[in-house]
C-alpha positions in Angstrom: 132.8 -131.3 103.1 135.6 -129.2 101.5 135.3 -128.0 98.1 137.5 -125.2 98.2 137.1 -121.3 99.3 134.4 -120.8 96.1 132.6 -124.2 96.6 129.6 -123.6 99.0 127.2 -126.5 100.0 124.3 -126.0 101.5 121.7 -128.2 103.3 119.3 -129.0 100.3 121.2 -127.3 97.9 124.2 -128.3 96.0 126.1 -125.2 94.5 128.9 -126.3 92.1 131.9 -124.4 92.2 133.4 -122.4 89.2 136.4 -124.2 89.7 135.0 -127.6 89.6 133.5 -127.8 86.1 136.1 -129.9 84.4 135.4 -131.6 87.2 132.7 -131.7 89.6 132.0 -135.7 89.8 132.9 -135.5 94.2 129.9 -133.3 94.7 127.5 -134.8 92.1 128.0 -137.6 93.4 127.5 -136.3 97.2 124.7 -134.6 95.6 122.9 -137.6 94.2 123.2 -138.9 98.2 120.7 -136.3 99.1 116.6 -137.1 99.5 115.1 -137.4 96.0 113.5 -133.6 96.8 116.6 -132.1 98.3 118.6 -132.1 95.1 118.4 -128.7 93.3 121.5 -127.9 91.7 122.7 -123.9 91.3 125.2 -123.0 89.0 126.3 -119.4 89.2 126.7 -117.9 85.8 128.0 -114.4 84.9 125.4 -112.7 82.4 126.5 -110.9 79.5 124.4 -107.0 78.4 124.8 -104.8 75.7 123.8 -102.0 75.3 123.3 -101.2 71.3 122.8 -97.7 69.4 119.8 -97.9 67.4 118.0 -95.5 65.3 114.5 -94.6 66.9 112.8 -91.8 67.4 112.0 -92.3 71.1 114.8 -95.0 72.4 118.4 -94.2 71.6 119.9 -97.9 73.3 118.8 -101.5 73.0 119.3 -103.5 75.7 120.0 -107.4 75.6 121.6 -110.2 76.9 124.6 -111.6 74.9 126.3 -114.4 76.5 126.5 -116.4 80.0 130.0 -117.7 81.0 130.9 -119.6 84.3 133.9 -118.2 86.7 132.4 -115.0 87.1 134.9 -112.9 89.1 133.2 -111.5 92.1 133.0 -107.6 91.0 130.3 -105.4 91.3 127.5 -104.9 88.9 127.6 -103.6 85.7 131.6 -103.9 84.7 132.5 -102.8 81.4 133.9 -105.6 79.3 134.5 -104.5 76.2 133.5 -100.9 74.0 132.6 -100.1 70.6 131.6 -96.9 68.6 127.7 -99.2 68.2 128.1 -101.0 71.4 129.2 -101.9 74.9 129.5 -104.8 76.6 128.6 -105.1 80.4 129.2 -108.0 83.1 126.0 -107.2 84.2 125.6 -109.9 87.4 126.1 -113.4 88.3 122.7 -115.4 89.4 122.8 -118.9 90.0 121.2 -121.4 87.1 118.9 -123.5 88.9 117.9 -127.4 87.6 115.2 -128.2 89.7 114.0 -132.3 89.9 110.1 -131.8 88.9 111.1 -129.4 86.3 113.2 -131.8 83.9 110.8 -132.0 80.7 111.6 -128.2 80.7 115.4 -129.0 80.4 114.4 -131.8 78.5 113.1 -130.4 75.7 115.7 -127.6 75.8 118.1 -130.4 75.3 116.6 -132.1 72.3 115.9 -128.8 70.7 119.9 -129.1 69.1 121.2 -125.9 70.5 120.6 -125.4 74.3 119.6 -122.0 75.6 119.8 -120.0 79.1 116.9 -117.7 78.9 117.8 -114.6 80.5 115.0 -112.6 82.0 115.5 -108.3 81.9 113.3 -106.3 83.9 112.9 -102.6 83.4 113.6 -100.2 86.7 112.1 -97.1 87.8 112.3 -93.9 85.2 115.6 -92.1 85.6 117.5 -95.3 86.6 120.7 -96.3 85.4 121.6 -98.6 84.3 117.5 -98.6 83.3 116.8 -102.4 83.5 117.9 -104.9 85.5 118.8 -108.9 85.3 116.1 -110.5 86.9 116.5 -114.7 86.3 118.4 -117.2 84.1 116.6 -120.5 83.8 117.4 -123.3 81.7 114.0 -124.5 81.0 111.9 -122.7 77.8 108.4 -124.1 79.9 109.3 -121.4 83.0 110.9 -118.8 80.0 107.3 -118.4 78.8 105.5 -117.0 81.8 108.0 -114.2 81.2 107.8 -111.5 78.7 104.3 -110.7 79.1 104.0 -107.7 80.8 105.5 -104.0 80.3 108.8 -103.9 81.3 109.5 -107.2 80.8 111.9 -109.3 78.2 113.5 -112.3 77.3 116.6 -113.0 75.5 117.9 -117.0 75.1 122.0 -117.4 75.0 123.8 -120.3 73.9 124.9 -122.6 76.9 127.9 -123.4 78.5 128.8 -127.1 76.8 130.1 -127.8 80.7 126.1 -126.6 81.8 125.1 -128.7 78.8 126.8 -131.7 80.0 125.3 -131.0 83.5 122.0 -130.8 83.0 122.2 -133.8 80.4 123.6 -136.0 84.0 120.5 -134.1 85.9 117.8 -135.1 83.3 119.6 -138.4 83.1 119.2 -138.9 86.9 115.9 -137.7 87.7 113.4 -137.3 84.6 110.4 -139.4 84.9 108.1 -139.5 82.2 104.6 -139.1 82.8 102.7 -142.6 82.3 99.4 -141.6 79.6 96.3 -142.7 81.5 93.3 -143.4 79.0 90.3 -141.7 80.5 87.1 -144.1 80.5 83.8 -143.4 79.3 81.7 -143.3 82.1 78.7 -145.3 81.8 75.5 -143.7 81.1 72.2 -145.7 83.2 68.8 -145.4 81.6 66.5 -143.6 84.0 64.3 -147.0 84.5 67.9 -148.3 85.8 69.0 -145.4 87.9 68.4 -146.6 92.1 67.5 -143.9 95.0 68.7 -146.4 97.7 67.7 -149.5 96.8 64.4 -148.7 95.0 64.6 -148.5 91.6 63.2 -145.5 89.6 60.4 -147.8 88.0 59.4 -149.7 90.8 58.8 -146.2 93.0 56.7 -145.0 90.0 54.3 -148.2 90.2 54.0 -147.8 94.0 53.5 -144.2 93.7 50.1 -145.0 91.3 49.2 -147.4 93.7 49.2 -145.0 96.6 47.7 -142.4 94.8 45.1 -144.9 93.8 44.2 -145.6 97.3 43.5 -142.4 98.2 41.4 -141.4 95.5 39.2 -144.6 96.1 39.5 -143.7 100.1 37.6 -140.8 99.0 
């Protein structure tokens, strides 16, 4: 299938090209012809850094994602986009935005929330690196966000969304959100000891012919 020299499609994967955006309706809908489980969609977005003066005693930059844009150029890491006396502005990389089919209540929910994020995940590298953190993931789902963030080293900044991403993922939720049916758990019933069976003997009949055994053998005696 030809989708021109940046359009890439992949057995199980379906990788929208930066060009196709205003419109990408021929690979959707080739997309939407794949097994229910084969359709992850990636959308390679070019994530925004900068890097902020700040006044502290032990830190002299911030670092945090600004923006994410689609048709990245392909350039190295790390290009300078724009430079202030209090900041600069860094093209820091392009990672793809994946919308996976079991994780739509994720999307979901970032789409009802009124103004829908990408959630960019920095990662601090070794001492004496530089630049000294890198861009680790971009997800669109807040539920996969939160594992992040925890540990040392570890932040996460939410951007506002491409409207042509938003549109996307509203067609992906659209096509393959399921929502879970509520099952009402039943009380299991409780049975009185005098009710409760070991094979087919129940408990009180055992009991009588246990006195009646033990009966016996006293008057055997």
């Amino acid at each position: 299938m030809g989708t021109g020299r940046d359009s890439h499609v992949f057995r199980g994967t379906c990788i929208v090209s930066q060009r196709l955006y205003n419109g990408f309706s021929p690979l959707w809908l080739w997309c939407k012809r794949l097994p229910l489980m084969d359709r992850v969609l990636s959308i390679p977005l070019g994530v925004v850094i900068a890097r902020e003066k700040i006044d502290h005693p032990w830190q002299e930059y911030l670092w945090r994602p600004v923006a994410v844009f689609l048709n990245a150029p392909q350039a190295p890491p790390w290009r300078e986009l724009r430079r202030d006396p209090a900041f600069v502005h860094y093209h820091a990389a392009t990672l793809p935005l994946e919308l996976h089919p079991k994780e739509t209540a994720g999307y979901r929910a970032n789409l009802i929330d009124g103004g829908p994020s990408v959630y960019v995940v920095l990662r601090e590298k070794g001492e004496g690196a530089e630049p000294p953190i890198e861009v680790a993931l971009v997800t669109a789902s807040p539920h996969e966000a939160e594992a992040y963030g925890h540990g040392d080293g570890e932040t996460v900044g939410a951007v506002a969304m491409p409207e042509a991403v938003v549109e996307l993922m509203a067609e992906f939720v659209a096509e393959h959100h399921v929502e879970e049916v509520f099952v009402k758990r039943q009380r299991q019933k409780h049975h009185k000891a005098e009710e409760h069976q070991f094979g087919q003997e129940p408990l009180d009949v055992l009991r009588q012919r246990m006195r009646r055994t033990e009966t016996k053998s006293r008057q055997d005696e």
